[in-house]
C-alpha positions in Angstrom: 13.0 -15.2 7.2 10.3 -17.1 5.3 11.4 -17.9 1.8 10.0 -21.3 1.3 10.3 -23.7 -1.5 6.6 -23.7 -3.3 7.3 -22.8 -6.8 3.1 -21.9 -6.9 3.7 -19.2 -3.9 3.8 -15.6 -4.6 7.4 -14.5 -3.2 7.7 -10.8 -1.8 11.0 -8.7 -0.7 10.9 -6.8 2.2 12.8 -4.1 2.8 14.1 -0.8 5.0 17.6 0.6 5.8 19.6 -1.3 8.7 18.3 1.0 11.1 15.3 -0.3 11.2 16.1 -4.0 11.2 16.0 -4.2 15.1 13.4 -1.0 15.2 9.8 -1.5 16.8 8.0 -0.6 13.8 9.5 -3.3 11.9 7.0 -5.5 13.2 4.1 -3.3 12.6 5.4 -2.5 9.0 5.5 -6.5 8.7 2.2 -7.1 10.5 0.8 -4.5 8.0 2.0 -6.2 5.6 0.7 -9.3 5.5 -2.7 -8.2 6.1 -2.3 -6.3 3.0 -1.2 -9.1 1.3 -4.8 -10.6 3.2 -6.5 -8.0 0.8 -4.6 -8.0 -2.3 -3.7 -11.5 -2.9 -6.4 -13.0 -0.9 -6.0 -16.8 -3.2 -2.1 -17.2 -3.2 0.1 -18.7 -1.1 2.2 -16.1 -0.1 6.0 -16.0 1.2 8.0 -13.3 2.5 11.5 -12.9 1.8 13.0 -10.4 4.3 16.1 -8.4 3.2 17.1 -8.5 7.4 20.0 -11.1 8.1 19.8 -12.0 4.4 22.9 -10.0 3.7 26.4 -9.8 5.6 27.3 -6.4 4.0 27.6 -4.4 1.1 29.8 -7.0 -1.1 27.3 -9.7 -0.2 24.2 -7.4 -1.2 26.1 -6.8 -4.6 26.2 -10.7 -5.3 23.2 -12.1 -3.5 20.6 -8.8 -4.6 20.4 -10.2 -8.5 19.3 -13.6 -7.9 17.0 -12.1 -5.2 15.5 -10.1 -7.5 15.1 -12.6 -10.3 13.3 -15.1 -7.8 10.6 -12.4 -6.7 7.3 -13.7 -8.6 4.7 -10.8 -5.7 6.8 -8.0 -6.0 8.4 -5.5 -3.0 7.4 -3.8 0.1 9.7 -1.3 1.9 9.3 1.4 4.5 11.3 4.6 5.6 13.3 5.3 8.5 12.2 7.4 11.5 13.7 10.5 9.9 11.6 9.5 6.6 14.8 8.4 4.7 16.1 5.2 2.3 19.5 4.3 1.7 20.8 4.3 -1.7 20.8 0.1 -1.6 16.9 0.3 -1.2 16.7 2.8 -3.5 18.0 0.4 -6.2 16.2 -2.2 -4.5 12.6 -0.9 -5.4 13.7 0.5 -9.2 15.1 -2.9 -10.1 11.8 -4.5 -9.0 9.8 -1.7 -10.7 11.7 -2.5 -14.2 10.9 -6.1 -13.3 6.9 -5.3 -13.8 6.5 -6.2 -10.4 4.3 -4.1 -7.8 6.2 -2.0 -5.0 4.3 -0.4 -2.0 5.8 1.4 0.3 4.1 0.6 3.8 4.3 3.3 6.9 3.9 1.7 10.8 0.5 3.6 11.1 -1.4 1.2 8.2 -0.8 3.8 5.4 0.5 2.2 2.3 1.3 3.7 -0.9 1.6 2.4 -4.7 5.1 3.1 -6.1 5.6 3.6 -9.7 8.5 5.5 -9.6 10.5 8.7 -7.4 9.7 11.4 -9.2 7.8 14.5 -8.3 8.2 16.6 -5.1 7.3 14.1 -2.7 11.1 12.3 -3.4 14.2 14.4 -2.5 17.2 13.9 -3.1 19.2 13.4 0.5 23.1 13.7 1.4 24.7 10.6 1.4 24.3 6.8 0.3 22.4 5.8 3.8 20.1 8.7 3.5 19.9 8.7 0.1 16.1 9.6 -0.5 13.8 11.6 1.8 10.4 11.0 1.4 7.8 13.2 2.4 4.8 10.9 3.2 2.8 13.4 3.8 3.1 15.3 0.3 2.8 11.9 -1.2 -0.3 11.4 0.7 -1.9 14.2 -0.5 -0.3 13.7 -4.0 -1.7 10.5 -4.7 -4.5 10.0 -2.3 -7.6 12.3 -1.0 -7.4 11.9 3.0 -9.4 15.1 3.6 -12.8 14.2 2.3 -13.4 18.0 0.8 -15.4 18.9 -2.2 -13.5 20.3 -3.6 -10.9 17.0 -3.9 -13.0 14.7 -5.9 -14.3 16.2 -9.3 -16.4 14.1 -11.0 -15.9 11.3 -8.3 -19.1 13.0 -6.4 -20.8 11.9 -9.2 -19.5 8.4 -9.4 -20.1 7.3 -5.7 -24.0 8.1 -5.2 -25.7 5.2 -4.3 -27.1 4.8 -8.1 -24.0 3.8 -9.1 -22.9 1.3 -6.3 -22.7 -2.4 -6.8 -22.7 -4.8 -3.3 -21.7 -8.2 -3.3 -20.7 -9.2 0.3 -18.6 -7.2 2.4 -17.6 -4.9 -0.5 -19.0 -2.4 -2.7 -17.7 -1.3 -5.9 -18.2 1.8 -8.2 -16.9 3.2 -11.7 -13.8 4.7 -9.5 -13.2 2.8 -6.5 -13.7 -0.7 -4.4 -14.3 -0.3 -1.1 -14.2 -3.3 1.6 -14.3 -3.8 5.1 -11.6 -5.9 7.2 -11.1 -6.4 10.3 -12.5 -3.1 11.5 -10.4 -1.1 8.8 -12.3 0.8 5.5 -10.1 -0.2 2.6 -10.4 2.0 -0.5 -8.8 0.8 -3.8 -9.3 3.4 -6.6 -8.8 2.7 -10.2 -5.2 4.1 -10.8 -3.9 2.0 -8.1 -3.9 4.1 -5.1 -4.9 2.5 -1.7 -5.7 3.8 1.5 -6.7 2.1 4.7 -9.0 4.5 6.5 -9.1 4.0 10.4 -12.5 4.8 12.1 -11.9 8.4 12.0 -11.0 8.7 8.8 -14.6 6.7 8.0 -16.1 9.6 9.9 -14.8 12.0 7.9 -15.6 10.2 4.6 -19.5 9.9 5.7 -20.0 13.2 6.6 -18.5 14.0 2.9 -21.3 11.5 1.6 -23.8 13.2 3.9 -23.3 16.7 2.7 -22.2 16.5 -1.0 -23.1 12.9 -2.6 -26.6 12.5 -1.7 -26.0 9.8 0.9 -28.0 9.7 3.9 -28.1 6.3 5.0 -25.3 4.0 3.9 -26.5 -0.1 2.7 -26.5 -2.5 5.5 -23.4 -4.8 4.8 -25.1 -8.2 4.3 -24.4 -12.0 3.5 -26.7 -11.5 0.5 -25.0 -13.1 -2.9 -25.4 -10.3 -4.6 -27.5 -6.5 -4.3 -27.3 -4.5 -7.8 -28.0 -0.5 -6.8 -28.2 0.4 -10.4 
């Protein structure tokens, strides 16, 4: 666990049911992670604070959990289990952070993360018991929250927004009324205005430039450059 001692550094909780703790994809969730954190909060220091082997049970979790909580100045990342499930303790975990005015993203082994404002809507259901206490359909909330299918139909006015008129390009990213988009490391990461994220693997880029080809007037996308600054306006 990294919790360090720089009152300066952005401090964020980590989270995931027990199950997990010792689980392969913990690593990638935490890899993930931090290159998130790469993108996001590109200036700060940052420090995780790993809920694994902070907590020698439930009684301890009750005691330790508020000062936790109180200490986080970055905010909270969690993950599901392999069945899609968090217990009832991450559950709180997330809300109490939430009330805080803190972020919370909840991060999937595959490099899909997701903004989380709350668990409502049919995405979150309700599950049997305190360890499994919330299933959450990634999918649904993928398609909820963010377009991954690149149809027509999906975007509304956004066709309008992203023709190359509207684009702004400084470095490595472009920006438009509705959306930033940069590249990293290989990945295509869009940040829309409401707060939805999606890291789009090369695929995924395919898909989004045949959808440029075909219905936003795109034929050839800017050459990403070291020029200062390019206004497309």
């Amino acid at each position: 666990m990294n919790t360090g001692s720089d009152p300066a550094a952005q401090s964020w909780y980590v989270t995931c049911s027990l199950s997990m703790h010792n689980h392969p994809d913990y690593a990638r969730v935490i890899e993930r992670i931090w290159s998130i954190l790469q993108y996001i909060r590109p200036d700060d220091e940052n420090k995780l604070v790993e809920a694994r082997g902070l907590y020698a049970g439930a009684q301890d979790w009750k005691e330790k959990w508020p000062k936790v909580r109180d200490g986080l100045t970055g905010g909270l990342f969690f993950t599901v289990d392999t069945d899609g499930y968090i217990g009832r303790g991450v559950h709180t975990e997330v809300l109490d952070t939430i009330k805080r005015g803190l972020p919370c993203y909840l991060v999937m082994p595959d490099g899909n993360f997701f903004t989380i404002t709350d668990f409502s809507g049919p995405a979150f259901i309700d599950g049997p018991d305190w360890k499994t206490y919330l299933f959450i359909d990634v999918k649904l909330l993928g398609e909820g929250t963010d377009p991954t299918g690149f149809e027509k139909s999906d975007f509304g006015d956004f066709e309008e927004q992203i023709k190359p008129v509207h684009w702004k390009q400084v470095h490595t990213r472009l920006t438009t009324p509705t959306m930033e988009a940069t590249l990293q490391a290989g990945v295509l990461i869009l940040k829309f205005t409401g707060g939805i994220t999606k890291a789009l693997e090369r695929p995924d880029v395919e898909a989004l430039t045949r959808f440029l080809n075909e219905h936003a007037g795109v034929e050839d996308l800017p050459d990403l450059d070291d020029s200062p600054t390019t206004n497309k306006e």
